[in-house]
C-alpha positions as CSV (number, residue, x, y, z in Angstrom):
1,X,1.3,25.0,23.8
2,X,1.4,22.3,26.2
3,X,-1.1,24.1,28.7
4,X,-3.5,24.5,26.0
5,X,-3.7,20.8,24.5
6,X,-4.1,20.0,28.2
7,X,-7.0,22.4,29.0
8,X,-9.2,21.7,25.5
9,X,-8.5,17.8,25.6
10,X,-8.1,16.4,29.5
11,X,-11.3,16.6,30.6
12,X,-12.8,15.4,27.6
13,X,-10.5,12.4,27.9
14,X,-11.4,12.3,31.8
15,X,-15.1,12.1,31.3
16,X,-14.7,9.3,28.7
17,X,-12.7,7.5,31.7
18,X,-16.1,8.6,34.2
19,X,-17.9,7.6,31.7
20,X,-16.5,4.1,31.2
21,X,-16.6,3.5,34.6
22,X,-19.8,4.1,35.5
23,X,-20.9,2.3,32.3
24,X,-18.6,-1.0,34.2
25,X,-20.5,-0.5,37.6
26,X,-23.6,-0.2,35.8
27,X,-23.6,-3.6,34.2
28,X,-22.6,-5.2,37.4
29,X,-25.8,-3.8,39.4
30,X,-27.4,-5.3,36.8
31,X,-26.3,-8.7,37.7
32,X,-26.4,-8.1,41.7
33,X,-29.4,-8.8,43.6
34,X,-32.2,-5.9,44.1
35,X,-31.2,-4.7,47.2
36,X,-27.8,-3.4,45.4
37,X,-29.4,-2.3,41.9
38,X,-31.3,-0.1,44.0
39,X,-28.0,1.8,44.8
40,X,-26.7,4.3,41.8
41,X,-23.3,5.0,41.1
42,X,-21.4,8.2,42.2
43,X,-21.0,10.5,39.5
44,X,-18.1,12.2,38.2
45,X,-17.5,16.5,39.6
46,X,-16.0,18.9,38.2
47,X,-13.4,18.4,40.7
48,X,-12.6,14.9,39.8
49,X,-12.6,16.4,35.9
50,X,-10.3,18.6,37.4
51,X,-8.1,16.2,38.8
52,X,-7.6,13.9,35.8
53,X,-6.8,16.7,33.9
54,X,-3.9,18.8,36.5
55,X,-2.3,14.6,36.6
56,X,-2.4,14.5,32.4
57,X,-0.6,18.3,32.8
58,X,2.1,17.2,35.5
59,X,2.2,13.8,32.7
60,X,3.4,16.3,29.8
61,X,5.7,18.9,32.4
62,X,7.1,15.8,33.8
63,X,8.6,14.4,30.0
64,X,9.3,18.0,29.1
65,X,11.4,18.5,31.7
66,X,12.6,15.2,31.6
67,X,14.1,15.1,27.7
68,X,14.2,18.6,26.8
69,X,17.7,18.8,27.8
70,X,19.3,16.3,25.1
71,X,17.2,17.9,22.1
72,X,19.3,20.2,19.9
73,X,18.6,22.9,17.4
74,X,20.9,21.6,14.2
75,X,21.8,24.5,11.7
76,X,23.6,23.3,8.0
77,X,25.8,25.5,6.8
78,X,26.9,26.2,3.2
79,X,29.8,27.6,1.5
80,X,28.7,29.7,-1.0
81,X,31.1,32.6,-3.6
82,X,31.4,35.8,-2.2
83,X,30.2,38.1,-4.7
84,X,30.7,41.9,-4.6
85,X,28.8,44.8,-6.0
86,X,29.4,47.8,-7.3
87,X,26.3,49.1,-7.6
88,X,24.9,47.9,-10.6
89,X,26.6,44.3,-11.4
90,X,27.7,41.4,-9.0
91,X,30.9,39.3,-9.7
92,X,32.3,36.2,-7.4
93,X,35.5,37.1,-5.5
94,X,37.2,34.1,-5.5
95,X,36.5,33.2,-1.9
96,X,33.6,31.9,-0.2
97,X,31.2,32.6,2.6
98,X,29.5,30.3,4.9
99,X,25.9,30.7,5.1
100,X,22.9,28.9,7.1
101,X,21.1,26.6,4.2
102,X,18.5,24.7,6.8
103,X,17.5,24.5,10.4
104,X,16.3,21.5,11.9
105,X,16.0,19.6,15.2
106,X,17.9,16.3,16.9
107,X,17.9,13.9,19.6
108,X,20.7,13.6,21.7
109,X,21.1,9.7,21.9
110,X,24.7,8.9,23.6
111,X,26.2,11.1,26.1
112,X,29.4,11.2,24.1
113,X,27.4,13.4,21.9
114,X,25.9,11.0,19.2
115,X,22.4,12.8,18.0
116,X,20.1,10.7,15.6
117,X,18.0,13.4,13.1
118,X,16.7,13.5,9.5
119,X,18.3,13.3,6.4
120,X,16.9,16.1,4.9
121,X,17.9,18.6,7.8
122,X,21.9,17.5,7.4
123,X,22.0,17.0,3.8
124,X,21.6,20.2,2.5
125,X,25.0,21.7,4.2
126,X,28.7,21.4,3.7
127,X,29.2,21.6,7.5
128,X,27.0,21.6,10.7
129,X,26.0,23.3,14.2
130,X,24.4,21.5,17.4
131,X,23.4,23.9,19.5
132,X,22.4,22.8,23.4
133,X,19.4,24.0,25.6
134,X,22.0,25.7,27.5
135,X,22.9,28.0,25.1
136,X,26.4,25.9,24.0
137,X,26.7,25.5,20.1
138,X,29.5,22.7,18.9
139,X,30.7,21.9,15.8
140,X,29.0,18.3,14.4
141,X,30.5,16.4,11.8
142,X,27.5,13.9,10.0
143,X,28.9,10.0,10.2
144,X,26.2,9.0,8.2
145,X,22.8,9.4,6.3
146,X,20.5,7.3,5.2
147,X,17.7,8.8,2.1
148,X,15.8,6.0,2.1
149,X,14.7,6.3,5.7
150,X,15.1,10.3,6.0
151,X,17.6,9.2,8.9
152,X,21.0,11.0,9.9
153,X,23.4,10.1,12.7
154,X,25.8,13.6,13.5
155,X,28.6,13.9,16.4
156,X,28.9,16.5,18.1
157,X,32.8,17.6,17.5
158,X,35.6,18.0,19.8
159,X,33.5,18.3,23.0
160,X,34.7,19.1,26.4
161,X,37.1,16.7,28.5
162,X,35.1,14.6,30.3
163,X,31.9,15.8,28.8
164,X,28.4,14.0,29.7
165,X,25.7,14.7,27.1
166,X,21.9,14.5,28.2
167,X,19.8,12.1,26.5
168,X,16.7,10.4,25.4
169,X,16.0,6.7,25.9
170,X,14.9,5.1,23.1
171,X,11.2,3.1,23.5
172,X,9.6,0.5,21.7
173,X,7.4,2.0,18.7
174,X,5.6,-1.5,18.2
175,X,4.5,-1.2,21.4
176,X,2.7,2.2,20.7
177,X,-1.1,2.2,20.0
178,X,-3.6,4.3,17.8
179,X,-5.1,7.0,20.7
180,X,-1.9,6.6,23.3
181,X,-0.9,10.3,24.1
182,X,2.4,11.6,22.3
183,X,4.3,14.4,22.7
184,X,6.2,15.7,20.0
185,X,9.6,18.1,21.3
186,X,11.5,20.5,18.9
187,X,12.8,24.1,17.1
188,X,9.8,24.8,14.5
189,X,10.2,28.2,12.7
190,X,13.5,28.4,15.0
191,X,12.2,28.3,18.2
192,X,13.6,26.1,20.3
193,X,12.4,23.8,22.8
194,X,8.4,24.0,21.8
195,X,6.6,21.3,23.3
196,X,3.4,20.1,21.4
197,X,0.8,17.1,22.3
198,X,-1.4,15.0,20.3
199,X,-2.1,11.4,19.9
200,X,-1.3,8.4,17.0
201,X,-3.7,9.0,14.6
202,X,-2.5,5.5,12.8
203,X,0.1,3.5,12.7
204,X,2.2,1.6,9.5
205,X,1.4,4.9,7.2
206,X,2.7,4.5,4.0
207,X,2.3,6.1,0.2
208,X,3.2,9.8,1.8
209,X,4.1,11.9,-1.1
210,X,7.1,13.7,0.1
211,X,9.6,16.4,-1.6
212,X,12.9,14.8,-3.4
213,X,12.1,11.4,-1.5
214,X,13.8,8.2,-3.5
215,X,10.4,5.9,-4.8
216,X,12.5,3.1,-2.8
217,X,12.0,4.8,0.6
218,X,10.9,3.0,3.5
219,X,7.4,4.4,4.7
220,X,6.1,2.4,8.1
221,X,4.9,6.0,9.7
222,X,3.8,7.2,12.6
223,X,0.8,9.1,12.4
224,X,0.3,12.5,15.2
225,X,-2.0,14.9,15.2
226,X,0.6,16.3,17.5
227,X,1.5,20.2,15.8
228,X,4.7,19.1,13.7
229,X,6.0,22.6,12.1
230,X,9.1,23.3,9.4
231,X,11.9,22.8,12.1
232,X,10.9,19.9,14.0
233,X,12.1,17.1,11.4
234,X,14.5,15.6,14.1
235,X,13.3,16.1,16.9
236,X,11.7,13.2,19.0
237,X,8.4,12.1,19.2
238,X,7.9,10.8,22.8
239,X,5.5,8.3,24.6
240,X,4.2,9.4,28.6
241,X,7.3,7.7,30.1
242,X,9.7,10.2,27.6
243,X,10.8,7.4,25.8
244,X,11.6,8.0,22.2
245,X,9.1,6.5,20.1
246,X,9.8,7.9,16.6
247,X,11.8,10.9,15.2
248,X,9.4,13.9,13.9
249,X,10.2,13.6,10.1
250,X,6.9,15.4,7.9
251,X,4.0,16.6,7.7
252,X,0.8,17.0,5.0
253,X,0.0,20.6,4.4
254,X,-1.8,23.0,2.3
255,X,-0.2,25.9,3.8
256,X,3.3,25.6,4.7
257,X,2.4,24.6,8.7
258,X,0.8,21.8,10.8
259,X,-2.7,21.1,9.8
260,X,-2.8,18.2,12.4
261,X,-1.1,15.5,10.2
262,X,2.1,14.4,11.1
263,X,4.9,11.7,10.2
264,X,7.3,10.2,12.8
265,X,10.0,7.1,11.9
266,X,8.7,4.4,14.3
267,X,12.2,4.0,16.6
268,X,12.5,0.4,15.8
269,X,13.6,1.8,12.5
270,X,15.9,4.7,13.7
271,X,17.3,2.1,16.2
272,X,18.7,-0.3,13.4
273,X,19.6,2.5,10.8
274,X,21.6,4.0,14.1
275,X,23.3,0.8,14.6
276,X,24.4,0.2,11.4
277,X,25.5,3.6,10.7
278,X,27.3,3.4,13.5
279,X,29.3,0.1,12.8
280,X,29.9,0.1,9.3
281,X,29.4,4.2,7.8
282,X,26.8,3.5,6.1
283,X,23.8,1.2,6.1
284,X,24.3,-1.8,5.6
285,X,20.7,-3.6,4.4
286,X,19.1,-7.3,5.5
287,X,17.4,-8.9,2.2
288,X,16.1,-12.4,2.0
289,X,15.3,-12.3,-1.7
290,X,11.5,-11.9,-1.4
291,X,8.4,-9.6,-3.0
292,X,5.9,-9.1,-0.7
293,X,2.2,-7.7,-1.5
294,X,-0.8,-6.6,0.5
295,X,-3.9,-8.7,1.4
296,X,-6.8,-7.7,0.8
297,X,-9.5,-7.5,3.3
298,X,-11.7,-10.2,1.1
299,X,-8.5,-12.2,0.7
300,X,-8.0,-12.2,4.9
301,X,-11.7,-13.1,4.9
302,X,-11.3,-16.0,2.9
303,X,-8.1,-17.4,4.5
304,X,-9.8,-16.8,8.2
305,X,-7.0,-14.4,9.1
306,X,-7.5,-12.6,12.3
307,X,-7.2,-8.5,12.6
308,X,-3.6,-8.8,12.8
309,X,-3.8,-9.5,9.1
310,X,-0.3,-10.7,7.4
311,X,1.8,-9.9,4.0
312,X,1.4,-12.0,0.7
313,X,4.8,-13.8,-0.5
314,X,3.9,-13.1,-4.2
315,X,7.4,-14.3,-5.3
316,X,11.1,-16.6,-4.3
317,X,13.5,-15.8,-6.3
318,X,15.9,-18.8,-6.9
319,X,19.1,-19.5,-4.6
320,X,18.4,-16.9,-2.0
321,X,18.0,-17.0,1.5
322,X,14.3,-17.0,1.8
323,X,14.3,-20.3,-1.1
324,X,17.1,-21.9,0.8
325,X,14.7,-21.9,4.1
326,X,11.6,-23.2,2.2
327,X,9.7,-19.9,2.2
328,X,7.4,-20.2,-1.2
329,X,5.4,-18.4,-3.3
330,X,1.6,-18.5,-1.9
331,X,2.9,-18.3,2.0
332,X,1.5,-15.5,4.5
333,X,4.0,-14.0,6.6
334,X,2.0,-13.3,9.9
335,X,5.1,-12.5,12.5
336,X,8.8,-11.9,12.1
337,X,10.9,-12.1,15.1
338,X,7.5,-12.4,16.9
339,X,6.7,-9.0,15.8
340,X,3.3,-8.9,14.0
341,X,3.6,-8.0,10.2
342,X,0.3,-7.1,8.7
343,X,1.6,-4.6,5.9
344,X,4.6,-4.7,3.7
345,X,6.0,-1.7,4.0
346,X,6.2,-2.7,8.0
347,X,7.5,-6.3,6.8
348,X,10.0,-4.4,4.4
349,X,11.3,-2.1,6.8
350,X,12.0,-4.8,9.2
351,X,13.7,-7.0,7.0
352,X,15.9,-4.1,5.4
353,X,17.5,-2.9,9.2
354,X,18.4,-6.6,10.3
355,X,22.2,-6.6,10.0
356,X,23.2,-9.1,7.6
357,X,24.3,-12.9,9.1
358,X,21.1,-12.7,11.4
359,X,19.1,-15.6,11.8
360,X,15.5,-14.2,12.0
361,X,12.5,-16.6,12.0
362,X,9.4,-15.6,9.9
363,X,6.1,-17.5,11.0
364,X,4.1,-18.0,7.8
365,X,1.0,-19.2,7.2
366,X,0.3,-22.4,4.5
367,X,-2.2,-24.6,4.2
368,X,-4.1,-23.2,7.5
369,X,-1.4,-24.0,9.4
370,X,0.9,-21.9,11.3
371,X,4.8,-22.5,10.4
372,X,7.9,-21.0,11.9
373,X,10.7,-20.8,9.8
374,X,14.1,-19.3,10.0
375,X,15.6,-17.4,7.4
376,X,19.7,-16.9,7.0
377,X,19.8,-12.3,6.3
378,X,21.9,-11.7,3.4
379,X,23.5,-8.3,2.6
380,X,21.2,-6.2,0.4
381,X,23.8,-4.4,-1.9
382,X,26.1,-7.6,-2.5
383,X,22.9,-9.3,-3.6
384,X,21.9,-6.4,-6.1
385,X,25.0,-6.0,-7.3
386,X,25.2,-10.0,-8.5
387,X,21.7,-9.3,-9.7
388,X,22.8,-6.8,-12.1
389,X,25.7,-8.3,-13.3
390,X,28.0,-6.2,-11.4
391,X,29.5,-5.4,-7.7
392,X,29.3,-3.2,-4.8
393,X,32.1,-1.2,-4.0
394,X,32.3,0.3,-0.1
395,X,34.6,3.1,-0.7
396,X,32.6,4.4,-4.0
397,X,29.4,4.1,-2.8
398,X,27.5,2.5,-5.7
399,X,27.9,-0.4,-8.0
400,X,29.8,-0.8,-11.5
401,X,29.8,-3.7,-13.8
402,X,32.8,-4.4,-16.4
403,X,32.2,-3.2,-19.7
404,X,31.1,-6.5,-21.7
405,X,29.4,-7.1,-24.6
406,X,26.2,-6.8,-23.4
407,X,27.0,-3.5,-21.7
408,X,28.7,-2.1,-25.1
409,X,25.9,-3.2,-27.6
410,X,23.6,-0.8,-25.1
411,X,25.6,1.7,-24.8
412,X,25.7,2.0,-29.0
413,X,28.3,2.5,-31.7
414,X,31.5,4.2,-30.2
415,X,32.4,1.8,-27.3
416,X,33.6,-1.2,-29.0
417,X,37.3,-0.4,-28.1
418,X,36.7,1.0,-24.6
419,X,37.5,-1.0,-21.9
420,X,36.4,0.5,-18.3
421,X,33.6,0.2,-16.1
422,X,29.4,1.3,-15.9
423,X,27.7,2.9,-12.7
424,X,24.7,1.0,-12.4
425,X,23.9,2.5,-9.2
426,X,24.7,4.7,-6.6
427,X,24.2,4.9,-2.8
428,X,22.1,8.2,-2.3
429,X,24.0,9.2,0.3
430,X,27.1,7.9,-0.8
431,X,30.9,9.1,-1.8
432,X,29.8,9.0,-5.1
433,X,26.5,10.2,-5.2
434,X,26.8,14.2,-5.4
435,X,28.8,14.0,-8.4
436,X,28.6,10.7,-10.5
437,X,25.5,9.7,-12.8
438,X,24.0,6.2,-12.8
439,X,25.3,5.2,-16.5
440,X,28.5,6.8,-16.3
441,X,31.7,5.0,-17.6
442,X,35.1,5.4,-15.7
443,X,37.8,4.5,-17.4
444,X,40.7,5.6,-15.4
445,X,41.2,6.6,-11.7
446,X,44.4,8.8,-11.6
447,X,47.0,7.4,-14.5
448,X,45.7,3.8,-13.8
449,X,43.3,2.5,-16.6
450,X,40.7,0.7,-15.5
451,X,39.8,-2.4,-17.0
452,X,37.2,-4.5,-15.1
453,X,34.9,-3.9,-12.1
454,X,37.2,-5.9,-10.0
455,X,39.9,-3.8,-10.7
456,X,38.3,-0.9,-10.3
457,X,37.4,-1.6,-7.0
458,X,41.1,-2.6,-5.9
459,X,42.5,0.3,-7.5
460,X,39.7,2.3,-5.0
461,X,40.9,-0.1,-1.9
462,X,44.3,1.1,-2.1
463,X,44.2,4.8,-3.4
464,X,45.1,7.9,-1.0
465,X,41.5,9.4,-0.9
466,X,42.7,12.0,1.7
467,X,43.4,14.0,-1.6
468,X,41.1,12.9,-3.7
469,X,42.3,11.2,-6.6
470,X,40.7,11.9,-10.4
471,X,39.0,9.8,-12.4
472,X,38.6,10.3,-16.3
473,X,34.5,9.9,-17.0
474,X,32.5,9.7,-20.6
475,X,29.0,11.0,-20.1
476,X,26.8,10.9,-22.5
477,X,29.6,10.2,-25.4
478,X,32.2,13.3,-24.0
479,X,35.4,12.8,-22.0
480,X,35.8,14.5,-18.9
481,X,37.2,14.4,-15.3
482,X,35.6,13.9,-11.6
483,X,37.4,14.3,-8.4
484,X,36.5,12.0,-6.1
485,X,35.5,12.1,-3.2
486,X,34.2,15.8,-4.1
487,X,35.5,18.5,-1.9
């Protein structure tokens, strides 16, 4: 696939180069005296065509060769009943089977064997396999996942003694421009190792109406026309030098296959959900207490921004980070970090995978005037869960509020004498999330009643989770019993 991008696409990218150049010496004749006007630039031959387009080929060989070594073909596995026949009727047989529920790609990252992929490709299984370029297929346990990015970080289990994985470098996706060649590595369909090329269609892509996505995902895409088929969600998208500049996550489609619109996670965001997964489990968001909107382009008219453009503060909430720093409502936020910001959903996404405690400076615009000012990050979750009355507990996944007045009068006639706890909300990719409802009310965990959110979450702290312990549930007004974590 490579040879063919690189037959059908060099040389028209060659003779733009020609043509540019003899377009430069051009306009300098102009200005030179007669003598040298009279003289007429050399022009481009097929062989020099030629040329440009055998160094673009060796370009593409060069990072295939290069990173195609630390990309694995990821398999989920599910367990499943066995059921047996006997000719006419099926019936479970009380054990189960393991069966392949979803192929996808991954980037080897860490030569101890950590691979960063999609969400979607690891979350449909109950267990994994990482198979290598050389034919070697491990085990690979998932240490976290993160839905609101379409991010996964698996290990690769039990490897070898002494064991040194291949792998990728990660590159800098803000330094990646609309037109800069890309090549895009993966397993589409199941076939490993295809090499594709293309080029960023666009960059900060957002509003991409995808499958089972949360409408709280983070969208900053990368936009390829590079051929991204069902199998390469994982798999790197790469920049000339093989540096990792996003992870290949979806495509839009009529038909099932690439149609020359793809999506990749710009790497600044796979490098901080990586990180954090990494560190903590989970990930752990940056929030300043902000909303953010769009400018228009008659609104950056008016204001004299440049084409960098900037993000509307359209609202401080009280006694957060951002009001404690001076940001206010009205302010332009034109940089963060030194980073340029001229969307939100770029703005957002940076903001949510700064670890907590980081001072980060914002430089805002007010007043025509250019301002620097630097902002305390504040953990996302503990700030939502004092928001909604409640708090965050780590080892449940979600957050539940004490069942109070307020909490009882909504819930209706029935739960005046109940004391417990509410789920307000879960973690998609959380302990809790496969089995508990947003609304549920625990009341016990094991023989322990539960009596405020506090509680609950100390009980949690100390329990024994290696067995699961149960916890007695009403949903919608009927008693009932969840183990947790499920098995």
């Amino acid at each position: 696939m490579t040879s063919i991008n690189a037959r059908s696409d060099s040389p028209r990218i060659a003779r733009s180069i020609s043509l540019a150049v003899a377009l430069f010496a051009g306009a300098s004749a102009a200005l030179a005296p007669a003598s040298v006007c009279a003289q007429t630039a050399p022009q481009p031959t097929a062989a020099d065509d030629l040329q440009s387009a055998r160094a673009l080929s060796r370009a593409f060989q060069r990072v295939a060769k290069q990173v195609e070594p630390a990309v694995v073909h990821i398999t989920a596995i599910r367990r499943v009943p066995e059921m047996e026949s006997n000719g006419f009727f099926s019936r479970p047989t009380g054990r189960t089977i393991n069966q392949p529920a979803g192929f996808g790609s991954g980037v080897l990252v860490d030569s101890s064997g950590i691979i960063l992929t999609n969400n979607h490709v690891v979350e449909v299984g109950d267990s994994h396999k990482a198979k290598l370029t050389d034919g070697r297929e491990f085990d690979a346990v998932v240490v976290g996942r993160d839905p609101l990015t379409d991010l996964a970080v698996v290990r690769i289990k039990n490897p070898p003694p002494n064991e040194v994985f291949p792998t990728a470098m990660m590159g800098d996706s803000d330094s990646v421009e609309v037109g800069d060649w890309v090549i895009a590595i993966g397993s589409p369909f199941g076939f490993a190792n295809t090499v594709t090329t293309g080029i960023v269609s666009a960059k900060s892509r957002s509003g991409v109406a995808l499958p089972g996505a949360s409408r709280d995902m983070y969208q900053d895409f990368i936009q390829t026309d590079a051929a991204i088929n069902p199998g390469n969600s994982g798999g790197p998208l790469l920049d000339l030098e093989g540096r990792v500049v996003g992870i290949n996550s979806a495509i839009a489609t009529r038909a099932g296959g690439s149609e020359g619109i793809g999506f990749a996670i710009p790497a600044q965001i796979a490098r901080g959900v990586m990180e954090s997964i990494l560190k903590s489990g989970r990930v752990v968001r940056g929030w300043v207490g902000v909303e953010f909107e769009e400018l228009t382009s008659a609104r950056m008219k008016q204001i004299g921004l440049t084409s960098e453009g900037g993000v509307l503060v359209s609202r401080v909430m009280e006694n957060t980070p951002a009001a404690e720093a001076g940001i206010k409502e009205g302010d332009i936020v034109t940089r963060y970090n030194g980073r340029p910001m001229s969307r939100f959903s770029t703005l957002r996404a940076a903001i949510g995978v700064t670890p907590p405690g980081t001072k980060s400076t914002f430089e805002i615009l007010r007043d025509g005037k250019i301002k620097s000012v630097n902002v305390l990050i504040a953990d996302w979750s503990a700030n939502e869960a004092q928001s909604l009355g409640g708090i965050y507990s780590d080892r449940f996944g979600g957050i539940v509020r004490t069942l109070d007045p307020e909490i009882r009068r909504m819930l209706g006639r029935g739960f005046g004498g109940i004391q417990g706890v509410i789920v307000q909300k879960l973690d998609p990719a959380g302990p809790a999330s496969s089995d508990f409802d947003e609304g549920d009310v625990i009341v016990a965990i094991g023989e322990q009643p539960v009596r405020t959110a506090e509680e609950f979450r100390a009980i949690l702290e100390k329990a024994d989770l290696s067995q699961g312990v149960r916890m007695s549930v009403i949903r919608n007004r009927m008693r009932g019993a969840i183990d947790f974590p499920a098995k």
